[in-house]
DRENPA-3360 file (N, C-alpha, C; in nm, 2 decimals, always signed):
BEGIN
1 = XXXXXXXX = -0.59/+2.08/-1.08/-0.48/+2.01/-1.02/-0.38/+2.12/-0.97 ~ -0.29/+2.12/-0.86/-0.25/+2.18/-0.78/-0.13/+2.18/-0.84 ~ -0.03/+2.30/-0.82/+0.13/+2.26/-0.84/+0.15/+2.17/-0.76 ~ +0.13/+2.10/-0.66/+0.21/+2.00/-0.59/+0.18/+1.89/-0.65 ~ +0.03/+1.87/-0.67/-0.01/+1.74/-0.75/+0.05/+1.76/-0.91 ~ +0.10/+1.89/-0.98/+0.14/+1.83/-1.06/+0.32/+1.76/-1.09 ~ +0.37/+1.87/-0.99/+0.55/+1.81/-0.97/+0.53/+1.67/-0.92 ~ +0.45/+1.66/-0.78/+0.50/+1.51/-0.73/+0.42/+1.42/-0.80;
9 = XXXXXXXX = +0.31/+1.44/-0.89/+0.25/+1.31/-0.97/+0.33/+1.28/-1.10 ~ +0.44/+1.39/-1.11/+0.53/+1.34/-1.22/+0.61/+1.24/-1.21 ~ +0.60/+1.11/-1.27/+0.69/+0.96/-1.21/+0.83/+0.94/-1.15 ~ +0.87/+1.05/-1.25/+1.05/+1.02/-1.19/+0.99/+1.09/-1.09 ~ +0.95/+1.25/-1.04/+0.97/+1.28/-0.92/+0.96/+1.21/-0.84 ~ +0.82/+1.18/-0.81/+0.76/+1.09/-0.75/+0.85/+0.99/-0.66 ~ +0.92/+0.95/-0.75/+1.03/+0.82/-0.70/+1.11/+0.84/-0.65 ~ +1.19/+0.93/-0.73/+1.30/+1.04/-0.64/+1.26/+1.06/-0.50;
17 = XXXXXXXX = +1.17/+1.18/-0.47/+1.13/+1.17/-0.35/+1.08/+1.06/-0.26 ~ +0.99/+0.96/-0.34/+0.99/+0.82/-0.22/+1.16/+0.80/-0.16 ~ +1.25/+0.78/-0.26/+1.39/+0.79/-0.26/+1.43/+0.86/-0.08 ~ +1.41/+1.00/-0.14/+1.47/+1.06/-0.02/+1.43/+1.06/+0.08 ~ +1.23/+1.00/+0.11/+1.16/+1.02/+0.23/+1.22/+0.89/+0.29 ~ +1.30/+0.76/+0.27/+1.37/+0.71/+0.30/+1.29/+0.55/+0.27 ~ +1.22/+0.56/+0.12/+1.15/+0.44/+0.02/+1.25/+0.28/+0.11 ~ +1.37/+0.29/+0.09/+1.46/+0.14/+0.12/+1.46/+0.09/+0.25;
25 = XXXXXXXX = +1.48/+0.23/+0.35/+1.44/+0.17/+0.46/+1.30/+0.13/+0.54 ~ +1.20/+0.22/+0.49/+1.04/+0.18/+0.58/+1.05/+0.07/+0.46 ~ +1.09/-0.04/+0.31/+1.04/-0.19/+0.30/+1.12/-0.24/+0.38 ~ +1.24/-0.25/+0.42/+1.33/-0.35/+0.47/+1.27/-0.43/+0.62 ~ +1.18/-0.34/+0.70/+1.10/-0.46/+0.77/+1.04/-0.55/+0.74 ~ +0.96/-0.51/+0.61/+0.83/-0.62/+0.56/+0.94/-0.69/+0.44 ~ +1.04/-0.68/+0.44/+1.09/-0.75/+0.30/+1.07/-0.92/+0.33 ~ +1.11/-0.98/+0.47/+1.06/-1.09/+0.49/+0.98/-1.18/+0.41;
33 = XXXXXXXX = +0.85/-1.04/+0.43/+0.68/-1.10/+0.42/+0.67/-1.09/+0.26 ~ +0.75/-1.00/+0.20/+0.74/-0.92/+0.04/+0.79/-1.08/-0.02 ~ +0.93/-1.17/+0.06/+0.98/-1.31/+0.04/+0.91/-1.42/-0.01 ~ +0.80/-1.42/+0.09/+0.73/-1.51/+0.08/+0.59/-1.50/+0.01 ~ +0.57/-1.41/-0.09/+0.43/-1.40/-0.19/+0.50/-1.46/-0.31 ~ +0.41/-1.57/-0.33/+0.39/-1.61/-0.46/+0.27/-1.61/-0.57 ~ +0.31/-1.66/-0.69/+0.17/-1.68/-0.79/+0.17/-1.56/-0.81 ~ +0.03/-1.49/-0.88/-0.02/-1.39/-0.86/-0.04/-1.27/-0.76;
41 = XXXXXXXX = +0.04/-1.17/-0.79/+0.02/-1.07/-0.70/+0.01/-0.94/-0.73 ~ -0.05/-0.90/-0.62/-0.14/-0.71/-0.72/-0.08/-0.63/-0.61 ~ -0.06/-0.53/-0.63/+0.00/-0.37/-0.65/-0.13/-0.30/-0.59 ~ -0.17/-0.28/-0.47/-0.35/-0.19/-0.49/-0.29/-0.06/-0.47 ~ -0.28/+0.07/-0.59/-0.22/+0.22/-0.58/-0.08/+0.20/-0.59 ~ -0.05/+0.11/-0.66/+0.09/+0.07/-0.68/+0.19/+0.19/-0.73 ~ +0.10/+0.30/-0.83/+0.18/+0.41/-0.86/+0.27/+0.35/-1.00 ~ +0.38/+0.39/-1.01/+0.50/+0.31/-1.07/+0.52/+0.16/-1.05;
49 = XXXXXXXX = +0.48/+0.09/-0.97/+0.50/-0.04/-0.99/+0.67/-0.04/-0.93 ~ +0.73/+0.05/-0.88/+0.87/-0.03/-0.84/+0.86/-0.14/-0.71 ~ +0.81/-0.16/-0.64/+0.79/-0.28/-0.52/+0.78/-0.41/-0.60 ~ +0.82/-0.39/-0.75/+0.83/-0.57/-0.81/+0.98/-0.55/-0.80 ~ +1.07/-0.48/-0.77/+1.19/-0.52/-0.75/+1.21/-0.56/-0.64 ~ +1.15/-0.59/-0.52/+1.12/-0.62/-0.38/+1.10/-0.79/-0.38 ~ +0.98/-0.82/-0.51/+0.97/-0.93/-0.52/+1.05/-1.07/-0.59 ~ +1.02/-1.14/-0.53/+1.06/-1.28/-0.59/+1.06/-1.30/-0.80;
57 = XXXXXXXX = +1.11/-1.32/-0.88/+1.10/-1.32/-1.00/+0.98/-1.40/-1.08 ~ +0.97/-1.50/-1.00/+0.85/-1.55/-1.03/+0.70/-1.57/-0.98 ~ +0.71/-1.43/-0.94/+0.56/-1.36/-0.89/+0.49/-1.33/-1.02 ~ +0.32/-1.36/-1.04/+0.30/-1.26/-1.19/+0.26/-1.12/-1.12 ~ +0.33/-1.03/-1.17/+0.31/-0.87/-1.08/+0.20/-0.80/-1.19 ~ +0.10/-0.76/-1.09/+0.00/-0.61/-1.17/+0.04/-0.52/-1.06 ~ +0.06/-0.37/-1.16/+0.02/-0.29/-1.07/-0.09/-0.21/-1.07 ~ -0.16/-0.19/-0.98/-0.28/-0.09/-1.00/-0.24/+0.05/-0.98;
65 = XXXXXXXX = -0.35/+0.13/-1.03/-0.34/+0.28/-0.96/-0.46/+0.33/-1.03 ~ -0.47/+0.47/-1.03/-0.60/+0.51/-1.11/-0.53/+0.65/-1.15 ~ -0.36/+0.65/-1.12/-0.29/+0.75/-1.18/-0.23/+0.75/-1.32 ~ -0.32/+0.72/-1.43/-0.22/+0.69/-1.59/-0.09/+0.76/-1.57 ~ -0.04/+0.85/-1.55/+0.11/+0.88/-1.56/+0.17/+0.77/-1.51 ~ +0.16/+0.74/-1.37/+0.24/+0.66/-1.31/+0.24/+0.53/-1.38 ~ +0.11/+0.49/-1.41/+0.13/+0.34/-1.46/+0.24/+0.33/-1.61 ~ +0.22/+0.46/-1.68/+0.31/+0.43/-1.75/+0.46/+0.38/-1.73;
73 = XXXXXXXX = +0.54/+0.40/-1.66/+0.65/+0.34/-1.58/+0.62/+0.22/-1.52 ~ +0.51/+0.13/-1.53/+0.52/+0.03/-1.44/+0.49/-0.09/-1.51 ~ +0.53/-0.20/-1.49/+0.49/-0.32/-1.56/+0.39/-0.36/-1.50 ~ +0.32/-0.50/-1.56/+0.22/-0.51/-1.53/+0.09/-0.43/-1.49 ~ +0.07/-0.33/-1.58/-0.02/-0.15/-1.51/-0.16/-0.20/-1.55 ~ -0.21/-0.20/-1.46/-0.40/-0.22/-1.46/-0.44/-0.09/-1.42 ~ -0.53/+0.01/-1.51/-0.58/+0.12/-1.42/-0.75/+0.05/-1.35 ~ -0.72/+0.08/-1.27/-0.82/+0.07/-1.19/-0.87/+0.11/-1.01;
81 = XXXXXXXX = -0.99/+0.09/-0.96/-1.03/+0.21/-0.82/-0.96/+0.06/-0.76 ~ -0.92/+0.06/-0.65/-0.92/-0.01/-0.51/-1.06/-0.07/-0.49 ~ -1.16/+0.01/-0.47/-1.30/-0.05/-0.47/-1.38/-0.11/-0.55 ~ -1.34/-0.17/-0.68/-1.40/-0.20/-0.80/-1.26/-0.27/-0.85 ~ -1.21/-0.39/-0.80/-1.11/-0.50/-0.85/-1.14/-0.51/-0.95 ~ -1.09/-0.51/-1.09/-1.08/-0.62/-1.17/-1.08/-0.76/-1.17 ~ -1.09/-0.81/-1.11/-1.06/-0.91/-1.06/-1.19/-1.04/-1.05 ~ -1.15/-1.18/-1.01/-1.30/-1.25/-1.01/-1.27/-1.28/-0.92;
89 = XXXXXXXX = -1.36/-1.34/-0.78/-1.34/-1.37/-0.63/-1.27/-1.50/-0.64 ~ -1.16/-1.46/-0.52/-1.08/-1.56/-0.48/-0.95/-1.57/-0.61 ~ -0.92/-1.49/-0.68/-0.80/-1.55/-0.84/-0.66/-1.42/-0.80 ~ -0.68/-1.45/-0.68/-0.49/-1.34/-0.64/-0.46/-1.43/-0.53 ~ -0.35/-1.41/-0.53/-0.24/-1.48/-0.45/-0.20/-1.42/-0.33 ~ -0.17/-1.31/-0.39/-0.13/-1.22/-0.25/-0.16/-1.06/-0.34 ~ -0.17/-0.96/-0.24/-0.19/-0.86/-0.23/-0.11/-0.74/-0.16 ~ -0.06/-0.61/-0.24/+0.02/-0.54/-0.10/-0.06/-0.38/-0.15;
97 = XXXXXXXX = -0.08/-0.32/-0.02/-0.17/-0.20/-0.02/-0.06/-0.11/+0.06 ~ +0.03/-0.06/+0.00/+0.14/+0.06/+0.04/+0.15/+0.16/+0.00 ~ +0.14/+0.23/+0.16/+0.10/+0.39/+0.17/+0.02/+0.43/+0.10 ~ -0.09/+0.39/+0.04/-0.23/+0.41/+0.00/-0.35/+0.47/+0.14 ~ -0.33/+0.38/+0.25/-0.48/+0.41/+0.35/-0.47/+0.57/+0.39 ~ -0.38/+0.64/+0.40/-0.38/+0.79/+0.45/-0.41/+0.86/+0.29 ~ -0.47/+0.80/+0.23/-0.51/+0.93/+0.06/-0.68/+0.86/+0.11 ~ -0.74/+0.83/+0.18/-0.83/+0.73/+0.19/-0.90/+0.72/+0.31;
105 = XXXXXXXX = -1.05/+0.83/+0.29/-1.09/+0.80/+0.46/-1.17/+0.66/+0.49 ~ -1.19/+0.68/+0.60/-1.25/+0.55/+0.69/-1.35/+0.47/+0.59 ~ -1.42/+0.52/+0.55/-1.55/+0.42/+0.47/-1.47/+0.34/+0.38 ~ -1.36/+0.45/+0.30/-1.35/+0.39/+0.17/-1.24/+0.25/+0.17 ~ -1.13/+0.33/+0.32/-1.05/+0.20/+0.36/-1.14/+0.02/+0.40 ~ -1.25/+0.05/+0.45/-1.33/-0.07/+0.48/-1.40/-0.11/+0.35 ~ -1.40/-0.02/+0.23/-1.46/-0.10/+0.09/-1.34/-0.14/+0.02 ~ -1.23/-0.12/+0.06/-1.09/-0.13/-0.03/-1.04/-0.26/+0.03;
113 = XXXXXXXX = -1.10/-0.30/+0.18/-1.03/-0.41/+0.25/-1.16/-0.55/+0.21 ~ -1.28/-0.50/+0.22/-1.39/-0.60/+0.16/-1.33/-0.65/+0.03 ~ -1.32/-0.54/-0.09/-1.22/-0.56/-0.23/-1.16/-0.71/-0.17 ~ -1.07/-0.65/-0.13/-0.92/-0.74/-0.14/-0.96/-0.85/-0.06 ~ -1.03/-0.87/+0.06/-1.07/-0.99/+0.08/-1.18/-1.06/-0.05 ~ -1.26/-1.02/-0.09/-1.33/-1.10/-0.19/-1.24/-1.12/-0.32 ~ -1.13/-1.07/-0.35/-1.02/-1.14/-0.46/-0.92/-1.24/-0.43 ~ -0.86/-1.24/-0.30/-0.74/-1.31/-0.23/-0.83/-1.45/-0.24;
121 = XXXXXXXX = -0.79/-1.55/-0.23/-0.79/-1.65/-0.28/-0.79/-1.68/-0.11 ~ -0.85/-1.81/-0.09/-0.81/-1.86/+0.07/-0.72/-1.87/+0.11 ~ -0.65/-1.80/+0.21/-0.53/-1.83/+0.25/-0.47/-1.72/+0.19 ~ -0.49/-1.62/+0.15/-0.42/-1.58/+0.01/-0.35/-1.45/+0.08 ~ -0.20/-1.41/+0.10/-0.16/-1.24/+0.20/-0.23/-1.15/+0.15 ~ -0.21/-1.06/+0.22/-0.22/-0.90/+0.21/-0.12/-0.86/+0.30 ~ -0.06/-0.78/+0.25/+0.03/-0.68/+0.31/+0.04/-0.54/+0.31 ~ -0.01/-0.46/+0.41/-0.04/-0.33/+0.42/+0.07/-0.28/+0.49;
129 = XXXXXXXX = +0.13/-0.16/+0.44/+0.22/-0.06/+0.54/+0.14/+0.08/+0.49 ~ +0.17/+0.17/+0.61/+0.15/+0.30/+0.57/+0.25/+0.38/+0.69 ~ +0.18/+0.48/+0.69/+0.25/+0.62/+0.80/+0.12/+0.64/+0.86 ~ +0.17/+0.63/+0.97/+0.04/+0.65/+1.03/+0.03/+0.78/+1.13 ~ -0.10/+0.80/+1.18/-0.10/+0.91/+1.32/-0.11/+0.90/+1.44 ~ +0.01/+0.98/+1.52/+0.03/+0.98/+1.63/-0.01/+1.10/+1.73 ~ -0.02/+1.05/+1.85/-0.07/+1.14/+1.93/-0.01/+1.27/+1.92 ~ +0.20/+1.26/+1.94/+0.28/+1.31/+1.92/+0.36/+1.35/+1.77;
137 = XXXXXXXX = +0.36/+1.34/+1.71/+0.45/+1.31/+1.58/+0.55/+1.44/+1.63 ~ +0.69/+1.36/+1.57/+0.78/+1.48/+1.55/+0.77/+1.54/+1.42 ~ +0.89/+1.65/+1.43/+0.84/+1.77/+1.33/+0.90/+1.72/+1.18 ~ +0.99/+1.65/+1.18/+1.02/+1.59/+1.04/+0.85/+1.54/+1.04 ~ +0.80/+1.41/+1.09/+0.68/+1.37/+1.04/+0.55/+1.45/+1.00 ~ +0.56/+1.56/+1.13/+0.44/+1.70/+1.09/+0.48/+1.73/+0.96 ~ +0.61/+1.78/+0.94/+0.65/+1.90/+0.80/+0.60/+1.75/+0.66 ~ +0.63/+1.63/+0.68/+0.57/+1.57/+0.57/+0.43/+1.52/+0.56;
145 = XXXXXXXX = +0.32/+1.54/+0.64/+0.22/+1.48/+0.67/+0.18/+1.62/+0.62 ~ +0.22/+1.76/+0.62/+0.18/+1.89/+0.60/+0.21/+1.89/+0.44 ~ +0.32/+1.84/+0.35/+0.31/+1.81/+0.25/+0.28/+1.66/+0.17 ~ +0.27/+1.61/+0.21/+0.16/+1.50/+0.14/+0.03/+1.51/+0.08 ~ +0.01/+1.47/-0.04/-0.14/+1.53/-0.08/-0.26/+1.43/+0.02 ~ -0.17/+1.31/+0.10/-0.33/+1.22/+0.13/-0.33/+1.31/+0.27 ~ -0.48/+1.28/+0.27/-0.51/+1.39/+0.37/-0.63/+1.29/+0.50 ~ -0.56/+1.16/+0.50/-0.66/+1.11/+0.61/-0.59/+1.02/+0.67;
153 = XXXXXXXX = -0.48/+1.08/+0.73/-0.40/+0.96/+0.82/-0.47/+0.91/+0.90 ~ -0.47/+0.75/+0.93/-0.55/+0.67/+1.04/-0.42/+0.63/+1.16 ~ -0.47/+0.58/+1.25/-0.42/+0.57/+1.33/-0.39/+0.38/+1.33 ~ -0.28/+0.33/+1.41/-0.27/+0.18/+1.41/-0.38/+0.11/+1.43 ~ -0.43/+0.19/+1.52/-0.60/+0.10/+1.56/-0.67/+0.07/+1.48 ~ -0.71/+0.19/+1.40/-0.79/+0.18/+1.32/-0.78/+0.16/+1.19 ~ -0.66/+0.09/+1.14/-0.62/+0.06/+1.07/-0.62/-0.14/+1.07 ~ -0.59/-0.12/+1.19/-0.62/-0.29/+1.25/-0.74/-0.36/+1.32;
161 = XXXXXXXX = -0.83/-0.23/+1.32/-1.00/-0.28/+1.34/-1.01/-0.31/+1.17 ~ -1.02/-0.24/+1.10/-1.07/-0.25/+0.95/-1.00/-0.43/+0.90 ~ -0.89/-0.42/+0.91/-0.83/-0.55/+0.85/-0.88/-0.64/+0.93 ~ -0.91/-0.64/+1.08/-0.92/-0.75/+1.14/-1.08/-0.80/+1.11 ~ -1.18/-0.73/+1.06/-1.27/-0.73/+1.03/-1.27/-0.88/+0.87 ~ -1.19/-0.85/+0.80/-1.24/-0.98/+0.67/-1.10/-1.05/+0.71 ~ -1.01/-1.03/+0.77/-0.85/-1.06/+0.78/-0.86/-1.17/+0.88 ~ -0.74/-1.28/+0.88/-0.64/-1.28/+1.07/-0.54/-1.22/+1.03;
169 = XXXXXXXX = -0.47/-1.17/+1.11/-0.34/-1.09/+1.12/-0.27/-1.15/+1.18 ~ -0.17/-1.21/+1.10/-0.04/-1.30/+1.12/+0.08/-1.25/+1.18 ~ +0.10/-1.13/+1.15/+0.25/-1.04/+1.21/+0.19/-0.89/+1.20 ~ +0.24/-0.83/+1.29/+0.27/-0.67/+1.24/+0.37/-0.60/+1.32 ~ +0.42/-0.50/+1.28/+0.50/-0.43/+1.28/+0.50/-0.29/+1.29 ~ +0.57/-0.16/+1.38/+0.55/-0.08/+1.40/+0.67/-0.01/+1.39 ~ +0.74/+0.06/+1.34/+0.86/+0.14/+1.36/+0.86/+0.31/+1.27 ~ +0.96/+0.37/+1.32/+0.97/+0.51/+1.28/+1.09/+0.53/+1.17;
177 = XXXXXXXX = +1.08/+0.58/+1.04/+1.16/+0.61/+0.94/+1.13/+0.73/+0.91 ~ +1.16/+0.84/+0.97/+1.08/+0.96/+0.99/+0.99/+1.01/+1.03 ~ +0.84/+0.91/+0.93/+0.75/+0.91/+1.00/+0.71/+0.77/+1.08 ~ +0.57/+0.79/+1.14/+0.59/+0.68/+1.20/+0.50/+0.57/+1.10 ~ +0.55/+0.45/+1.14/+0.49/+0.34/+1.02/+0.40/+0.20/+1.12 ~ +0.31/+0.15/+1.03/+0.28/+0.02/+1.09/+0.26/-0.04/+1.00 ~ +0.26/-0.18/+0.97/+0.24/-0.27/+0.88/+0.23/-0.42/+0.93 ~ +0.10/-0.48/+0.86/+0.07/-0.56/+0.89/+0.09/-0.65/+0.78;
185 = XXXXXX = +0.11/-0.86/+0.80/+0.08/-0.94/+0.69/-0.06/-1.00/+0.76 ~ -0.15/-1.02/+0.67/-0.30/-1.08/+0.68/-0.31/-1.19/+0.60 ~ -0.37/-1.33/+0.64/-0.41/-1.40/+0.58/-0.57/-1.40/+0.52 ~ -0.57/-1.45/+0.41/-0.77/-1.43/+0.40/-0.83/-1.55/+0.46 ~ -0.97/-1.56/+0.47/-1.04/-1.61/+0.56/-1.09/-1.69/+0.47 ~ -1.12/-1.86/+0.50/-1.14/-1.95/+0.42/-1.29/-1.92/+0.38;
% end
């Protein structure tokens, strides 16, 4: 393990720095969509589990990750891969997969999206945001994309071929909070 993986996988850091990379502003577009998830809802790389303060109170919240430090700080902590749900087909309600796809190349994003469509329940969200890659990026986004440990930024496209594949895509969204972000809400396919 790297000194960087071990400061930033330490949980307070971790948070802290989501903190300062500007964590309040890149949810406040999707807070809308975060509104309207009910029932059962999962965390995919949830980390700490803080995006249940985002949610409604009577959501049942898991968080996932496959990082035990983090989960320690989180309620509802499931360790488990993105690719291998716990889960039985169709028994979630809704789903949110944030800032996970860029630690995650191409193949494994398309077995992490298969996942989550075979546990979402008919009709059931998904909500993805990440940072994604631009032709251009400015140098704030270069200097953090240069320290980030994920190392497989995708681009909007291809981020929106993969979902549109098990998904429909109901809204999305595109804006810059340093870096630049897209995020999508997906319904599952009956």
């Amino acid at each position: 393990m790297s000194f960087v993986d071990t400061i930033v996988g330490h949980p307070r850091i971790y948070n802290l720095l989501m903190d300062v990379a500007g964590r309040h502003a890149v949810l406040r577009p999707i807070q809308p969509w975060l509104d309207q998830l009910t029932g059962r809802v999962i965390d995919v790389g949830g980390g700490t589990g803080r995006i249940r303060e985002k949610l409604r109170t009577d959501v049942r919240f898991s968080c996932l990750d496959v990082d035990l430090r983090k989960l320690r700080y989180s309620t509802g902590a499931v360790a488990a891969d993105a690719t291998a749900l716990p889960f039985a087909d169709r028994s979630i309600d809704g789903a949110l997969l944030i800032g996970v796809t860029h630690h995650l190349n191409e193949a494994v994003v398309h077995g992490v999206v298969a996942e989550l469509a075979r546990v979402l329940g008919s009709r059931g969200q998904l909500i993805v945001l990440d940072a994604v890659s631009v032709a251009a990026p400015n140098l704030t986004s270069r200097a953090l994309w240069w320290m980030d440990r994920g190392h497989h930024p995708h681009t909007t496209h291809d981020l929106e071929t993969a979902l549109r594949q098990r998904f429909d895509i109901q809204d999305t969204s595109t804006y810059t909070v340093l870096h630049h972000y897209a995020a999508w809400r997906c319904i599952g396919r009956s």
